[in-house]
N, C-alpha and C positions, 0 to 999 in steps of 0.2 A: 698735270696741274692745270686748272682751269685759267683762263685768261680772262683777266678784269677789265673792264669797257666801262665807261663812265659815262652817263648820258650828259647832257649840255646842262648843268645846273640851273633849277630850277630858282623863283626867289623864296623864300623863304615862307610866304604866305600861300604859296601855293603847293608847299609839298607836303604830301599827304601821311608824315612821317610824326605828326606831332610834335613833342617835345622835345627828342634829338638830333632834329635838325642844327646845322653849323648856322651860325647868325646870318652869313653869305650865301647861305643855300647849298645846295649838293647830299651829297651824301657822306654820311660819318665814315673814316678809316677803316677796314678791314669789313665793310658792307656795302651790297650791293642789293640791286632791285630787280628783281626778273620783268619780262614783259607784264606779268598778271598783278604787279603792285609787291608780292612776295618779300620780305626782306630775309634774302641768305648770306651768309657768312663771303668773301671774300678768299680764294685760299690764296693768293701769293701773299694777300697781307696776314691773315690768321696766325700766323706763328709769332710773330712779334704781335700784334693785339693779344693774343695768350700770354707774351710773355709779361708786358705790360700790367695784364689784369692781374698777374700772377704777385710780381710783385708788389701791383697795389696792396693785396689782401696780403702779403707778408709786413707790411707799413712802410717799405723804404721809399725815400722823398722821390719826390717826382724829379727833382735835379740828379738822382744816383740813378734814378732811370734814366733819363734822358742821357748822361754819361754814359751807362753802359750800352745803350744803343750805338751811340756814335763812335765809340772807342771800337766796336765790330765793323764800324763803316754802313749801317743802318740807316736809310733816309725816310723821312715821309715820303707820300704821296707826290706831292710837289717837287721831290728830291732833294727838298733842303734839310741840313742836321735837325735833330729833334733838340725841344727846348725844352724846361719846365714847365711853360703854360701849356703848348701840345699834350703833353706828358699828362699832364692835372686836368686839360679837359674830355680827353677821351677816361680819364677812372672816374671821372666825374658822370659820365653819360651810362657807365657799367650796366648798373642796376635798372635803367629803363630799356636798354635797348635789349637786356637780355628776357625781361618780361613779356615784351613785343614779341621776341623770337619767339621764344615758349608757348604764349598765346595763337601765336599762328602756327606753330606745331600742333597743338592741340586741337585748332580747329581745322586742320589739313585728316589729325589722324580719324577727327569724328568721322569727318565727310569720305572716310576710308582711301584718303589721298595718299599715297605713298610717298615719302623722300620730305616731309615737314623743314626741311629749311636749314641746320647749320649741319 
């Protein structure tokens, strides 16, 4: 499993991440940035962000999430329990950050770059 390293959070008008920047700067849960600017997937976080997204799109509340997180002993980032808002701002960020990805996949696969990013 790869080891996640978090650079020194940036402010928020500086990082080059667009719209899914956290209001505080840094970088979103279960993503990271390579030296090149790259946004790749995170794997120690990946499995819970999968699980999260998963059951976003099944529609249970961001509260029955954030319970079944914690009930396995599941922390964020920061190691604190997960809440409803955590919960609801990362399904909320889904759909851009996964276009991001995809976009820079695609433009990794044109330039005949190997390994596009998640």
């Amino acid at each position: 499993m790869t080891e996640c390293r978090y650079p020194k959070p940036k402010p928020a008008a500086d990082w080059s991440g667009g719209s899914v920047a956290p209001a505080g700067g840094g970088t979103p849960f279960g993503i990271i940035r390579d030296q090149h600017g790259i946004i790749r997937r995170c794997e120690k976080e990946s499995r819970i962000l999968d699980e999260i997204w998963r059951r976003c799109a099944l529609g249970e509340t961001y509260a029955e999430i954030a319970y079944a997180l914690n009930v396995r002993g599941l922390k964020k980032r920061d190691g604190k329990p997960w809440t409803r808002a955590a919960v609801a701002r990362l399904c909320n960020k889904t759909s851009k950050i996964r276009e991001r990805m995809a976009a820079q996949r695609k433009a990794l696969e044109t330039a005949g770059i190997a390994g596009g990013g998640a």
